[in-house]
VOGU-3710 file (C-alpha; in Angstrom, 3 decimals, decimal comma):
1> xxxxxxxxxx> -257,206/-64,056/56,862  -254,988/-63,113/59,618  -251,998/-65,178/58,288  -252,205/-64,081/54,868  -254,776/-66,299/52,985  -256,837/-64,265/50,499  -259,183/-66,413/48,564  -260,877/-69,177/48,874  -259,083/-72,150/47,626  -256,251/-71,260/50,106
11> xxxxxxxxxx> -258,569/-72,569/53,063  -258,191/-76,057/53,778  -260,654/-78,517/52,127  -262,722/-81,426/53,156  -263,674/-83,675/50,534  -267,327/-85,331/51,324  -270,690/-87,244/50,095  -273,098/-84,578/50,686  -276,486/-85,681/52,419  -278,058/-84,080/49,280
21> xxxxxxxxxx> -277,108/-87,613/47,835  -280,068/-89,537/47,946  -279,056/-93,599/49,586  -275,639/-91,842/50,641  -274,428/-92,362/54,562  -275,614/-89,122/55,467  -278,513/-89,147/53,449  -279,919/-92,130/55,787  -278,439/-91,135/58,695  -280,362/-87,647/58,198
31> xxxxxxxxxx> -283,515/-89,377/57,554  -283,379/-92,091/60,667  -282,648/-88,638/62,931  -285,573/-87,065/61,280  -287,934/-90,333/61,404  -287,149/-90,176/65,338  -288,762/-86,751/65,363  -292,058/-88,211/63,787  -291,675/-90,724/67,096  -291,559/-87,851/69,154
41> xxxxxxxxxx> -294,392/-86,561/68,156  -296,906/-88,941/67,233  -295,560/-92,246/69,323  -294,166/-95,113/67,819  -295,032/-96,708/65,036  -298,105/-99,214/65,106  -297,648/-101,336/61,463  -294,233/-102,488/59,820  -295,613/-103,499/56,091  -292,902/-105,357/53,360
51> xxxxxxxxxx> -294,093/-105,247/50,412  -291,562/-107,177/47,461  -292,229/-106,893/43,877  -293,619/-109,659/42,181  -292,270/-110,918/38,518  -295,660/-112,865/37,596  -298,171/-109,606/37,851  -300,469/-109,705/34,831  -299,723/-106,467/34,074  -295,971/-107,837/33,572
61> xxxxxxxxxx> -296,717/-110,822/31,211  -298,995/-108,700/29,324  -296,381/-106,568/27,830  -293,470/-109,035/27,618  -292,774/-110,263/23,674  -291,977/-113,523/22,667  -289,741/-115,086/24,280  -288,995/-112,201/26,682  -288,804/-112,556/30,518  -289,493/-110,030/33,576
71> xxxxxxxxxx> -285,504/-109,604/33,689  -285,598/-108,497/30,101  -288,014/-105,522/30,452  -286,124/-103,779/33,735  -288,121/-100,507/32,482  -291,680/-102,580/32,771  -290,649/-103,718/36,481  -290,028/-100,301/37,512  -293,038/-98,745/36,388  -295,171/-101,590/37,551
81> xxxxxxxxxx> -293,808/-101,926/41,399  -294,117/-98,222/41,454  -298,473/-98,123/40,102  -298,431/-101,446/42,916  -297,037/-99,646/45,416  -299,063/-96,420/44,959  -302,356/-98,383/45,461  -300,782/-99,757/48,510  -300,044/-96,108/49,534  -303,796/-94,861/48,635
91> xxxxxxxxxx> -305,449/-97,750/50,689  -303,734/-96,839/53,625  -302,929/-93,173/53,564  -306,278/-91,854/51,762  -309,240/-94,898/51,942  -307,827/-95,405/55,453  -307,882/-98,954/55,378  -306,297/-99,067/59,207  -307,749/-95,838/60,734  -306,765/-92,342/60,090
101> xxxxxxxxxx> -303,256/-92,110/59,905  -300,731/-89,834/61,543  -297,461/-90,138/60,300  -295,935/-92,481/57,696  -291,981/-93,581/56,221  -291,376/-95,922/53,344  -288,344/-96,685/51,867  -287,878/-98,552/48,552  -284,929/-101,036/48,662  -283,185/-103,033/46,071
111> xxxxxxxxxx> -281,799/-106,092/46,945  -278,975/-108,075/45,400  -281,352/-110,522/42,873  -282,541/-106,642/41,484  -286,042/-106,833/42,798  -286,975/-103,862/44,364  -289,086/-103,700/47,684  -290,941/-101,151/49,844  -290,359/-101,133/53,823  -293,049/-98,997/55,323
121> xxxxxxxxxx> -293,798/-97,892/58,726  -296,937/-96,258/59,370  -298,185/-94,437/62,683  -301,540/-93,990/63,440  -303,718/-91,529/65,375  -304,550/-92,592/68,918  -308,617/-93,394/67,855  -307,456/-96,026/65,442  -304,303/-97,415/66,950  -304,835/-101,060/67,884
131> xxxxxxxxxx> -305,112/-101,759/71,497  -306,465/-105,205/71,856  -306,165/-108,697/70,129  -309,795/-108,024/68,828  -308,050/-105,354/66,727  -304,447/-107,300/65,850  -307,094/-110,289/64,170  -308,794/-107,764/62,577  -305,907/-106,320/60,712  -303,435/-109,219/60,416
141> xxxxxxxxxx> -303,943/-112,727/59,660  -301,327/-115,532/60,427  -303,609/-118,822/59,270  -304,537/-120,053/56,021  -307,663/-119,667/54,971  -310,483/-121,865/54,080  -309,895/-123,211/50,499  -314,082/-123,939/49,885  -314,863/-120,128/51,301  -312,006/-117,873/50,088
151> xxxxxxxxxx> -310,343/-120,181/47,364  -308,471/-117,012/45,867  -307,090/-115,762/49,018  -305,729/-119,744/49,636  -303,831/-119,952/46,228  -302,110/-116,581/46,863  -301,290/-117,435/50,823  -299,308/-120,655/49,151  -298,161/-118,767/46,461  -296,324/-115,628/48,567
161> xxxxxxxxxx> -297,252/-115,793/52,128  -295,460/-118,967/53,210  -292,007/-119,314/54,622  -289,485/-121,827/54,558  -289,274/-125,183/54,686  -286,681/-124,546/56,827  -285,173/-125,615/60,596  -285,349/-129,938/60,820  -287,228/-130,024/57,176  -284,177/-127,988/55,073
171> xxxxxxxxxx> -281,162/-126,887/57,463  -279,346/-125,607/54,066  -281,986/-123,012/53,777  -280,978/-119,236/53,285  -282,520/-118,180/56,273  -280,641/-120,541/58,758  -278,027/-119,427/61,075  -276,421/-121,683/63,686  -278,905/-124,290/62,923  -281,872/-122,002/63,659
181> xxxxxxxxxx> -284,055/-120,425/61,349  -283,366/-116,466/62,248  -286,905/-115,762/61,741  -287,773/-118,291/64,297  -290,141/-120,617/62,406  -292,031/-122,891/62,619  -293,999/-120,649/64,980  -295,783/-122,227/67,667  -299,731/-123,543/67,544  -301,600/-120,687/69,809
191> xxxxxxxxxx> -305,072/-120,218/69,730  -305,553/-116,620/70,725  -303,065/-113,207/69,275  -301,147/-112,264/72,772  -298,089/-109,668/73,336  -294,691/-110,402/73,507  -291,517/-109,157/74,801  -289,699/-109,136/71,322  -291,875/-106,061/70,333  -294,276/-108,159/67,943
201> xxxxxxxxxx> -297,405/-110,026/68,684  -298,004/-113,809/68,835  -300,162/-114,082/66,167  -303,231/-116,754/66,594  -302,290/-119,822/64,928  -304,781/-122,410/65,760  -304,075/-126,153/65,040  -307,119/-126,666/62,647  -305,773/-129,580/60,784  -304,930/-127,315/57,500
211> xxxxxxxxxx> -301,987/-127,701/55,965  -300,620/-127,169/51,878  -297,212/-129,298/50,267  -295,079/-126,383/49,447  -291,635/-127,534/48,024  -292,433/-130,822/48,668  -292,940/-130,995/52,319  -296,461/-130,366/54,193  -296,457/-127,112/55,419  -299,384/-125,587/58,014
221> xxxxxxxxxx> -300,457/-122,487/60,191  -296,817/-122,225/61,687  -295,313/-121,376/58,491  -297,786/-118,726/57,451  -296,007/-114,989/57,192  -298,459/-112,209/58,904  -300,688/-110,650/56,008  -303,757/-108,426/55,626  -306,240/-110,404/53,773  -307,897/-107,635/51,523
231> xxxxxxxxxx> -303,937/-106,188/50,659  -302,592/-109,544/49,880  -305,326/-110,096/47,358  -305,884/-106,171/46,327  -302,223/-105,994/45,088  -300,844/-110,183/44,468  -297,144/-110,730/46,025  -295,756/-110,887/49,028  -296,720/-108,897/51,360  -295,968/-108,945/54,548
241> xxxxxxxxxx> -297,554/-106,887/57,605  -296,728/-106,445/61,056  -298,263/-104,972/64,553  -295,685/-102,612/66,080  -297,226/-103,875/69,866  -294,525/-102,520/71,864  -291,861/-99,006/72,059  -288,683/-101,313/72,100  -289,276/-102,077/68,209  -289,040/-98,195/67,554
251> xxxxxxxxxx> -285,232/-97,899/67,252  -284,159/-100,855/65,266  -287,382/-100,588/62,920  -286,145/-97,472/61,934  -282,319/-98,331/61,317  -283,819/-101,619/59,453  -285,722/-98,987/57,030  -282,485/-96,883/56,829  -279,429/-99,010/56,746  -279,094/-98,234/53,253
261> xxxxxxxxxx> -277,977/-100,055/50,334  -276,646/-103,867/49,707  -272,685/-103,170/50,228  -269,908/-105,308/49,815  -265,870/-105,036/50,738  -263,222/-105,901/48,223  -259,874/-104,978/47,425  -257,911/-105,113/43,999  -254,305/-106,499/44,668  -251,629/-105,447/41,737
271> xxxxxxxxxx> -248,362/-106,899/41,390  -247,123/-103,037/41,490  -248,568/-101,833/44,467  -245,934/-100,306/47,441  -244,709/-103,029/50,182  -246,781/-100,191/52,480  -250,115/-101,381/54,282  -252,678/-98,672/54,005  -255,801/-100,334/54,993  -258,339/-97,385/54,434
281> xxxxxxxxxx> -257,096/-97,318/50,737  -257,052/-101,358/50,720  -261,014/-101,322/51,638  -263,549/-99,629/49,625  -267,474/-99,872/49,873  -269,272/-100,680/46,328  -272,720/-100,931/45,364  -274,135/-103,252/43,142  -277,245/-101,324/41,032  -279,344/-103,609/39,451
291> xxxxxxxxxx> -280,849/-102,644/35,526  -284,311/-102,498/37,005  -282,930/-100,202/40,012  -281,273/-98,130/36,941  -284,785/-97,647/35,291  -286,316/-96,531/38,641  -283,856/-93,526/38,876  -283,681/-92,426/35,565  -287,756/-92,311/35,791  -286,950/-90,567/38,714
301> xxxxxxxxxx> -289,247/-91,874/40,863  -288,763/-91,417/44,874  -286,963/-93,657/47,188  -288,590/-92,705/50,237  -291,220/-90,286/51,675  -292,017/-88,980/54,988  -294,963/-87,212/55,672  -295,138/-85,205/57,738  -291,865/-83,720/56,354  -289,527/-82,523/59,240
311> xxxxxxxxxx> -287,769/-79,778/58,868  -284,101/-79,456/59,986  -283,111/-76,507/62,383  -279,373/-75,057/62,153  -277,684/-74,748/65,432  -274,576/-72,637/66,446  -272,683/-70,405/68,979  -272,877/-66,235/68,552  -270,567/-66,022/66,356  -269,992/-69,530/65,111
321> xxxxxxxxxx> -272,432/-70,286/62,323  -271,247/-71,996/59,795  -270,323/-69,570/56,431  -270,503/-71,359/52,697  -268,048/-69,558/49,835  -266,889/-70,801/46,140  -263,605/-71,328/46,345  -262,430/-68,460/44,378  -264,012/-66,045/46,470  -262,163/-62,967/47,970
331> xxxxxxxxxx> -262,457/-63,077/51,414  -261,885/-59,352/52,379  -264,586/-58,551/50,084  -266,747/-61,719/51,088  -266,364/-60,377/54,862  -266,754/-56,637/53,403  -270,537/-57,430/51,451  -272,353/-60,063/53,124  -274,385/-60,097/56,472  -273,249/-63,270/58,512
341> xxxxxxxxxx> -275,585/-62,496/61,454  -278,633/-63,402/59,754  -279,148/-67,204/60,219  -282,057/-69,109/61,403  -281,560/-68,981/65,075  -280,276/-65,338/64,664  -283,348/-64,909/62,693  -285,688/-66,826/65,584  -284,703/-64,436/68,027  -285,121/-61,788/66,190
351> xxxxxxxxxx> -289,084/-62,535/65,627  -289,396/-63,328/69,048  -288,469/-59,775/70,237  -290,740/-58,203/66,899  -293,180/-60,802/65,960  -296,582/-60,489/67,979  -297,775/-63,537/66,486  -294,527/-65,106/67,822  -294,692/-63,883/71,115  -298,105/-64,991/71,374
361> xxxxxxxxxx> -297,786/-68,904/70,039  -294,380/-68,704/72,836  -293,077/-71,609/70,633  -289,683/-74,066/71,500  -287,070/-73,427/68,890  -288,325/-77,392/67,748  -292,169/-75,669/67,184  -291,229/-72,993/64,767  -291,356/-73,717/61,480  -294,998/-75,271/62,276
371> xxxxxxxxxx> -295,931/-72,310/61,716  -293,268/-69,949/60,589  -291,419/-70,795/56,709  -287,676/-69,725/56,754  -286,767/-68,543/52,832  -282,823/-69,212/52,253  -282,671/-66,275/50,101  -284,027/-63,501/51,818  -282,857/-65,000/55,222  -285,919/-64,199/57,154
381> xxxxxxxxxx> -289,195/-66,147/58,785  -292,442/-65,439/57,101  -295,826/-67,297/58,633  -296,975/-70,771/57,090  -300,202/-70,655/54,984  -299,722/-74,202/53,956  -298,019/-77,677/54,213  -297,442/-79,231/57,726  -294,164/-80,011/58,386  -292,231/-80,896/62,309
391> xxxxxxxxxx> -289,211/-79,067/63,243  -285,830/-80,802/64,112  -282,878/-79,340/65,908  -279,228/-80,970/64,461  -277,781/-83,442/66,547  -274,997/-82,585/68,942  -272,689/-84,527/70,815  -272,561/-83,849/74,470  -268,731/-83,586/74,096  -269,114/-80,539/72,147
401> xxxxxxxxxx> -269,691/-78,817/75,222  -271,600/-75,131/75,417  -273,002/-76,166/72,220  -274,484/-78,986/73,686  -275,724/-77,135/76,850  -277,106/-74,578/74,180  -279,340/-77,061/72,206  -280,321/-78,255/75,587  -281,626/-74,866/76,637  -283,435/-74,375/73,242
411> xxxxxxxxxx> -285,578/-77,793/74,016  -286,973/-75,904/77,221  -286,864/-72,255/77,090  -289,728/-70,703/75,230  -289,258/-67,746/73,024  -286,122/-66,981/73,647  -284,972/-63,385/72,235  -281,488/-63,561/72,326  -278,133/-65,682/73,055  -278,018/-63,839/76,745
421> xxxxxxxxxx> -281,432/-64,635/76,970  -281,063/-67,863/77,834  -278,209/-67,517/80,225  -280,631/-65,526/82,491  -282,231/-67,985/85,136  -284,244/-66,745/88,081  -283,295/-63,197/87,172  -279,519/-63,767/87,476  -276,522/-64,154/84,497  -275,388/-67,625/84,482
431> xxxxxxxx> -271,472/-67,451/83,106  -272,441/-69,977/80,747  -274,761/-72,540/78,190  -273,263/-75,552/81,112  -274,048/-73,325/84,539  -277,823/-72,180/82,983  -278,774/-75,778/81,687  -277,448/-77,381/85,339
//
């Protein structure tokens, strides 16, 4: 305002995808951040389950015409994968199926054939979390079964749980890289579920003498994908299920659930364009959206939950919060009529100093909104009478400086009633965020 610009539109602009876009780059990015908050507070995760649509589901083939396909009934897919999955969801979440459950993620995913799939990562409270290999057999099974005993099981395990052939048996198969198969199978023959250092467990695999021709080559107990017996046959496709045994998983399970969508690069060369190289215009990232991943958004049904639901805290200097205007806005007036003080953290203080109930629960900035509810509208903190939900303070970079230091502050000093508040250490005035943090 100071050099003359009076409305809006005369501020410079930033043109961006808004995390509001659900499956955009900050969308996911915003969700992995918030996922790690979930880790924070309830541990890591103990199952990975994959669960992949399958085209041959009577409920399918029951409502195809003549001479229709799966591929020509895209709305049918949808609808059907979603009523699969939400079974899935019930048997775990609500029947319990694993133990009573903490904390859970799923993404749905579509890949470039136009199937869609489910990645979801479940955490569970520390009475049902499995400890032993007593518990891993219990929940996941890596063997075929016996085809006299559990006949129905068998023809499924053939029919969706088994990989490959792949390695010596088929080295043009889709999952080979560099002569290896990058899921490492066959597995090895081992006659008791152990740890390992890769994060999942070795899986019993005893050398029975049962084996099955898939794809013309005999297959046995080494090829078998980890499943849950009662899931595999509850909901008929592949589905595969895994035992989170160790913390180093917890970072690249969670970027595997959010890396987003199938991209690919490509550039469109014209006999007209300019003898300049401009390589960010040359590059552009495209999405390919398949009819039945068309269906499942018109439907509207979600792409991913998280429950508990984390909440995301806004951070900023006195002074320095960030202020949102249309761009035809008068600024002198916008400046003249509107409170900029009252923000979330302005707001947090504020019931610190007033709030008994706040003084009394002495709550990190992190632990408010368990049991406070911040209304955008009327810019103030009422208390929560329902829903629980995790707080999350935005990310800063340390380079960022006393805005760092300040975040830092906020994840140790309990309710805090003021910026100066937390410059005071040991009774003194620190000069600033850097010097009171240190």
């Amino acid at each position: 305002m100071s050099v003359g610009c009076t409305t809006g539109n005369q501020v410079g602009r930033r043109i961006y995808l808004p995390a509001s876009f659900i499956g955009g780059p900050r969308d996911m990015r915003r969700r992995y951040l918030d996922a790690m908050s979930l880790v924070q507070r309830y541990g890591k995760p103990d199952l990975f389950l994959t669960m992949t649509c399958n085209t041959m589901w009577k409920e399918i083939h029951d409502n195809l015409k003549y001479d229709e396909e799966a591929q020509d009934r895209p709305d049918l897919v949808a609808k059907v994968f979603r009523a699969k999955f939400e079974v899935l969801k019930t048997e775990i979440v609500k029947k319990k199926l694993f133990g009573e459950v903490a904390a859970f993620v799923y993404v749905i995913e579509y890949r470039k054939r136009g199937l869609p799939h489910a990645h979801i990562l479940v955490i569970l409270k520390p009475e049902a979390k499995p400890l032993n290999r007593e518990a891993y057999d219990r929940m996941v099974s890596a063997e075929l079964p016996d085809p006299n005993e559990q006949s129905y099981l068998y023809s499924l395990v053939i029919k969706h749980m088994m990989h490959g052939p792949c390695g010596s048996l088929k080295k043009e198969n889709v999952c080979m890289r560099n002569g290896m198969c990058k899921n490492r199978y066959p597995k090895e023959y081992i006659e008791h579920t152990t740890h390992s250092e890769d994060g999942y467990p070795h899986y019993r695999r005893r050398n029975n003498g049962r084996s099955v021709r898939v794809r013309n080559h005999s297959l046995d107990n080494r090829w078998v994908v980890p499943y849950t017996p009662y899931l595999l046959a509850l909901i008929d496709c592949h589905l595969n299920v895994e035992i989170c045994s160790t913390v180093k998983l917890v970072k690249y399970l969670y970027k595997y659930v959010y890396k987003g969508h199938d991209r690919v690069s490509f550039h469109i060369y014209s006999e007209n364009d300019p003898e300049d190289i401009d390589e960010i215009h040359e590059f552009q990232s495209a999405r390919w959206v398949s009819a039945a991943e068309a269906m499942w958004l018109i439907y509207r049904f979600p792409l991913n939950e998280m429950t508990p639901s984390v909440y995301t805290l806004q951070l900023h200097l006195p002074g320095e919060q960030v202020v949102s205007f249309h761009k035809n806005t008068n600024l002198s007036n916008l400046v003249d009529s509107t409170d900029f003080t009252k923000t979330m953290l302005t707001k947090f203080f504020a019931m610190n100093r007033r709030s008994k109930q706040a003084r009394k629960l002495k709550c990190l900035y992190r632990e408010f909104p368990e049991y406070f509810v911040w209304h955008p509208d009327k810019k103030k903190w009422t208390c929560r009478k329902r829903r629980k939900v995790i707080g999350r303070v935005v990310t800063v970079r340390p380079n960022e400086g006393e805005r760092y230091f300040l975040r830092l502050l906020l994840s140790h000093v309990r309710a805090p009633k003021s910026f100066d508040h937390l410059l005071i250490v040991d009774g003194q005035l620190a000069s600033s965020y850097r010097e009171a943090a240190f």
